[in-house]
C-alpha positions as CSV (number, residue, x, y, z in Angstrom):
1,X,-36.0,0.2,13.1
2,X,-34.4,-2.2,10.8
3,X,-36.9,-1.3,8.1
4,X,-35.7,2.3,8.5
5,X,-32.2,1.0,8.2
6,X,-32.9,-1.2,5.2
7,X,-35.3,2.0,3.6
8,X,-32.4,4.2,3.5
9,X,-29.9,2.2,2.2
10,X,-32.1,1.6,-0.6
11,X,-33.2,5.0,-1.2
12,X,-29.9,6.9,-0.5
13,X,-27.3,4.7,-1.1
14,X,-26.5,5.8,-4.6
15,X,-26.4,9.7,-3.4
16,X,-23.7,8.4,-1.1
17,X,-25.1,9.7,2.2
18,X,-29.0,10.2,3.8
19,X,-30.3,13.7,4.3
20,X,-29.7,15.6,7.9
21,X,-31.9,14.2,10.6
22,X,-34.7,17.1,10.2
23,X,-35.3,16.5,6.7
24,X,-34.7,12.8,7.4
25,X,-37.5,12.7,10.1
26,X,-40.0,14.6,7.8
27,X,-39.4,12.2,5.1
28,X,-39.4,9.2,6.7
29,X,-42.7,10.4,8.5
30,X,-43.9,10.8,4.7
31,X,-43.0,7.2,3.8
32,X,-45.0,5.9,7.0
33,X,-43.3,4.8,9.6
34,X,-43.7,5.4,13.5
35,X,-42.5,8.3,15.1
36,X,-41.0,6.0,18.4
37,X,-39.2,4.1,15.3
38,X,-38.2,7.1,13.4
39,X,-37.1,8.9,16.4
40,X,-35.0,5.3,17.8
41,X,-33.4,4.9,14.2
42,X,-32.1,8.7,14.3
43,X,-30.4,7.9,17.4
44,X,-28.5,5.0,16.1
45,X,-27.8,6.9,13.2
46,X,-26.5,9.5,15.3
47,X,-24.1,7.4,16.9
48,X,-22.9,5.8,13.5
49,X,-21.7,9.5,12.9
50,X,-19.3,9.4,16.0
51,X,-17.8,6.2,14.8
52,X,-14.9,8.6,13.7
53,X,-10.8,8.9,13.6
54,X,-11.6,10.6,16.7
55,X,-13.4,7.8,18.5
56,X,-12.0,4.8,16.9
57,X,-8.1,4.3,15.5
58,X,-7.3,4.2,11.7
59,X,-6.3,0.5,11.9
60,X,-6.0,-1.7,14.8
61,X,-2.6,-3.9,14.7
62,X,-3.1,-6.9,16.8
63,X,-2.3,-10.9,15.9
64,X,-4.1,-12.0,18.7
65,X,-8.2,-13.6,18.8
66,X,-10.8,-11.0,19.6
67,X,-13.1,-12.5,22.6
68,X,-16.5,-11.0,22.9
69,X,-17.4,-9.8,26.2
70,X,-20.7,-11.5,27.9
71,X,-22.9,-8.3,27.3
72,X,-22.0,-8.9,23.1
73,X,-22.1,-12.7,23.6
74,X,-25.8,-12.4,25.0
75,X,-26.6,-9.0,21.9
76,X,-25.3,-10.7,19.1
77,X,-26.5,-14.1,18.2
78,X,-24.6,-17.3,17.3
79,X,-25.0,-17.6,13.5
80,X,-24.3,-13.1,13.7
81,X,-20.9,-14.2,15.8
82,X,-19.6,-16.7,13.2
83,X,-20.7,-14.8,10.1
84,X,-18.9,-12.3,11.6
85,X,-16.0,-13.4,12.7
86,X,-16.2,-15.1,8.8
87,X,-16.0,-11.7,7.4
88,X,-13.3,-10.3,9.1
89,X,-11.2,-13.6,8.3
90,X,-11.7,-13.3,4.8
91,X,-10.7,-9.5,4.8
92,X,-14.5,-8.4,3.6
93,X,-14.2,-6.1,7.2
94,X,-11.3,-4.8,9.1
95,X,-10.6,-5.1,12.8
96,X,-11.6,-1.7,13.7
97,X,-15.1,-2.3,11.8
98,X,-15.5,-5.4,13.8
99,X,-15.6,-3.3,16.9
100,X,-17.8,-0.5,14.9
101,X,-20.3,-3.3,14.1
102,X,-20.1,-4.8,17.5
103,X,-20.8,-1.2,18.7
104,X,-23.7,-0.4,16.8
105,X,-25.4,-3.9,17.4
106,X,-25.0,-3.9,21.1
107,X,-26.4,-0.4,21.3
108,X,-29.3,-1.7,20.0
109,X,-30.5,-3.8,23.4
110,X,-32.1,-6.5,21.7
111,X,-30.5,-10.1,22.6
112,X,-29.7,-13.1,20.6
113,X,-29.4,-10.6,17.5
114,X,-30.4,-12.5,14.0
115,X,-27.5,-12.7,11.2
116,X,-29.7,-10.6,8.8
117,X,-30.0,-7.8,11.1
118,X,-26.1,-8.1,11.6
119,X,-26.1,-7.8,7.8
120,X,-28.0,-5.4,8.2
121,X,-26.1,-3.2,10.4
122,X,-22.4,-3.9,8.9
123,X,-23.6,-2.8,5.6
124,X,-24.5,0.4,7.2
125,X,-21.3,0.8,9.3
126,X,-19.2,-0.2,6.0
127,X,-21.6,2.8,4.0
128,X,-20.6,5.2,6.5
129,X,-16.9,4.5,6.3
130,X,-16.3,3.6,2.9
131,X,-17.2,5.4,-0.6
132,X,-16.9,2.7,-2.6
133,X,-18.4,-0.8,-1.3
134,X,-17.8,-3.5,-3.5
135,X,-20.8,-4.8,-5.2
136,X,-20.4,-8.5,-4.3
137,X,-20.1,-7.6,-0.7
138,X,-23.4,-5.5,-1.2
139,X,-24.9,-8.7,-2.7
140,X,-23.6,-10.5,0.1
141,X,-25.2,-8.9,2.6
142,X,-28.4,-7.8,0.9
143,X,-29.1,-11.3,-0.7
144,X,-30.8,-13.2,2.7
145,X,-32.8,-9.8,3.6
146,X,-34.4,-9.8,0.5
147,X,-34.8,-13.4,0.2
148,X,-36.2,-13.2,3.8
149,X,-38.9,-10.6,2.4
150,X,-40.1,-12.7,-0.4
151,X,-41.2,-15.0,1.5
Protein backbone atom coordinates (compact mmCIF):
# COMPACT_ATOMS: atom_id res chain seq x y z
CA UNK A 1 0.00 0.00 0.00
CA UNK A 2 2.73 2.34 0.83
CA UNK A 3 3.84 2.23 -2.86
CA UNK A 4 0.22 3.38 -3.74
CA UNK A 5 0.63 6.12 -1.17
CA UNK A 6 4.14 7.13 -2.36
CA UNK A 7 2.70 6.72 -6.39
CA UNK A 8 0.21 9.32 -5.84
CA UNK A 9 1.93 11.79 -4.08
CA UNK A 10 4.27 11.79 -6.80
CA UNK A 11 1.91 11.74 -9.59
CA UNK A 12 -0.78 14.07 -8.16
CA UNK A 13 0.73 16.23 -5.86
CA UNK A 14 1.23 19.15 -8.13
CA UNK A 15 -2.68 18.97 -9.31
CA UNK A 16 -3.31 19.42 -5.62
CA UNK A 17 -5.60 16.41 -5.05
CA UNK A 18 -5.90 12.49 -6.63
CA UNK A 19 -8.77 11.63 -8.93
CA UNK A 20 -12.21 10.09 -7.36
CA UNK A 21 -11.71 6.57 -6.21
CA UNK A 22 -13.33 5.02 -9.60
CA UNK A 23 -11.03 6.71 -11.84
CA UNK A 24 -8.32 6.20 -9.18
CA UNK A 25 -8.88 2.38 -9.15
CA UNK A 26 -8.80 2.10 -12.98
CA UNK A 27 -5.70 3.98 -13.10
CA UNK A 28 -3.85 2.60 -10.56
CA UNK A 29 -4.95 -0.90 -12.02
CA UNK A 30 -3.16 0.65 -15.30
CA UNK A 31 0.08 1.43 -13.48
CA UNK A 32 0.14 -2.28 -12.04
CA UNK A 33 -0.58 -2.81 -8.85
CA UNK A 34 -2.76 -5.54 -6.98
CA UNK A 35 -6.29 -5.19 -6.83
CA UNK A 36 -6.23 -6.40 -2.64
CA UNK A 37 -3.61 -3.37 -2.57
CA UNK A 38 -5.52 -0.95 -4.64
CA UNK A 39 -8.69 -1.82 -3.01
CA UNK A 40 -6.84 -1.52 0.93
CA UNK A 41 -5.18 1.88 -0.21
CA UNK A 42 -8.76 3.30 -1.20
CA UNK A 43 -9.94 2.59 2.06
CA UNK A 44 -7.28 4.41 3.90
CA UNK A 45 -7.72 7.06 1.60
CA UNK A 46 -11.28 7.10 2.30
CA UNK A 47 -10.79 7.62 5.79
CA UNK A 48 -8.14 10.51 5.19
CA UNK A 49 -11.22 12.30 3.71
CA UNK A 50 -13.17 12.16 7.12
CA UNK A 51 -10.26 13.55 8.91
CA UNK A 52 -12.48 16.82 8.75
CA UNK A 53 -13.69 20.08 10.95
CA UNK A 54 -16.37 17.75 11.54
CA UNK A 55 -14.40 14.89 12.99
CA UNK A 56 -11.48 16.54 14.29
CA UNK A 57 -11.30 20.36 16.05
CA UNK A 58 -9.67 23.33 14.25
CA UNK A 59 -6.90 23.48 16.86
CA UNK A 60 -6.44 21.61 20.00
CA UNK A 61 -5.30 23.99 23.10
CA UNK A 62 -3.64 21.89 25.59
CA UNK A 63 0.04 22.53 27.59
CA UNK A 64 0.09 19.21 28.76
CA UNK A 65 2.38 15.86 27.25
CA UNK A 66 0.40 13.73 24.83
CA UNK A 67 0.83 9.87 26.07
CA UNK A 68 0.27 7.26 23.47
CA UNK A 69 -2.17 4.66 24.36
CA UNK A 70 -0.61 0.79 24.26
CA UNK A 71 -2.59 -0.05 20.90
CA UNK A 72 -0.39 3.21 19.23
CA UNK A 73 2.70 2.34 21.41
CA UNK A 74 2.71 -1.37 19.84
CA UNK A 75 1.44 0.46 15.77
CA UNK A 76 3.89 2.99 15.71
CA UNK A 77 7.52 2.16 16.10
CA UNK A 78 10.12 3.80 18.32
CA UNK A 79 12.23 5.82 15.93
CA UNK A 80 8.19 6.79 14.12
CA UNK A 81 7.37 7.96 18.07
CA UNK A 82 10.40 10.24 18.45
CA UNK A 83 10.43 11.62 14.98
CA UNK A 84 7.19 12.38 15.65
CA UNK A 85 6.92 13.77 18.67
CA UNK A 86 10.24 15.80 16.97
CA UNK A 87 7.97 17.27 14.52
CA UNK A 88 5.29 18.45 16.44
CA UNK A 89 7.98 20.18 18.84
CA UNK A 90 9.49 22.10 16.25
CA UNK A 91 5.98 23.26 14.93
CA UNK A 92 6.58 21.27 11.39
CA UNK A 93 2.85 19.52 12.58
CA UNK A 94 0.19 20.74 14.87
CA UNK A 95 -1.45 18.85 17.70
CA UNK A 96 -4.57 18.05 15.93
CA UNK A 97 -2.24 16.46 12.95
CA UNK A 98 -0.49 14.49 15.52
CA UNK A 99 -3.71 12.74 16.40
CA UNK A 100 -4.62 12.65 12.34
CA UNK A 101 -1.27 10.87 11.78
CA UNK A 102 -1.59 8.71 14.78
CA UNK A 103 -5.12 7.94 13.26
CA UNK A 104 -4.17 6.97 9.97
CA UNK A 105 -1.07 4.82 11.13
CA UNK A 106 -2.91 2.85 13.65
CA UNK A 107 -5.66 2.12 11.11
CA UNK A 108 -3.22 0.47 9.27
CA UNK A 109 -2.77 -2.84 11.77
CA UNK A 110 0.66 -3.32 11.11
CA UNK A 111 3.00 -3.20 14.45
CA UNK A 112 6.27 -1.68 15.15
CA UNK A 113 5.49 0.84 12.23
CA UNK A 114 8.98 2.06 10.42
CA UNK A 115 9.81 6.03 10.51
CA UNK A 116 9.63 6.12 6.59
CA UNK A 117 6.27 4.73 6.42
CA UNK A 118 5.30 7.43 9.26
CA UNK A 119 6.92 9.88 6.74
CA UNK A 120 5.13 8.43 4.61
CA UNK A 121 1.77 8.77 6.01
CA UNK A 122 2.21 12.48 7.62
CA UNK A 123 3.06 13.79 4.36
CA UNK A 124 -0.22 12.51 3.15
CA UNK A 125 -2.24 13.71 6.15
CA UNK A 126 -0.47 17.27 5.89
CA UNK A 127 -1.43 17.07 1.62
CA UNK A 128 -4.90 16.57 2.61
CA UNK A 129 -5.03 19.48 5.03
CA UNK A 130 -2.93 21.87 3.72
CA UNK A 131 -2.57 23.69 0.16
CA UNK A 132 0.58 24.83 0.45
CA UNK A 133 3.35 22.41 2.11
CA UNK A 134 6.56 23.82 2.51
CA UNK A 135 9.20 22.47 0.31
CA UNK A 136 11.78 21.74 2.97
CA UNK A 137 9.27 19.83 4.92
CA UNK A 138 8.50 17.89 1.62
CA UNK A 139 12.26 17.30 1.41
CA UNK A 140 12.19 16.28 4.78
CA UNK A 141 10.04 13.69 4.62
CA UNK A 142 10.66 12.43 1.04
CA UNK A 143 14.57 12.42 1.43
CA UNK A 144 14.97 8.79 3.49
CA UNK A 145 12.10 7.12 1.17
CA UNK A 146 13.99 7.82 -1.72
CA UNK A 147 17.35 7.23 -0.36
CA UNK A 148 15.75 3.95 0.94
CA UNK A 149 14.85 3.14 -2.86
CA UNK A 150 18.26 3.64 -4.19
CA UNK A 151 19.60 1.31 -2.57
Amino acid sequence: MFEILMYLFESYFNAGSYPEPDKLSRKLTAAGFEGDEISEALTWLSALKQQNTDNYPEVLEHTGFRHLAALELRRVGFEARQFLLFSEQQHMISPVEREMILDRAVALQQDNLSLDKLKLIMLMVLWSRRQDLDPLLIEELLTPLNSAQLH
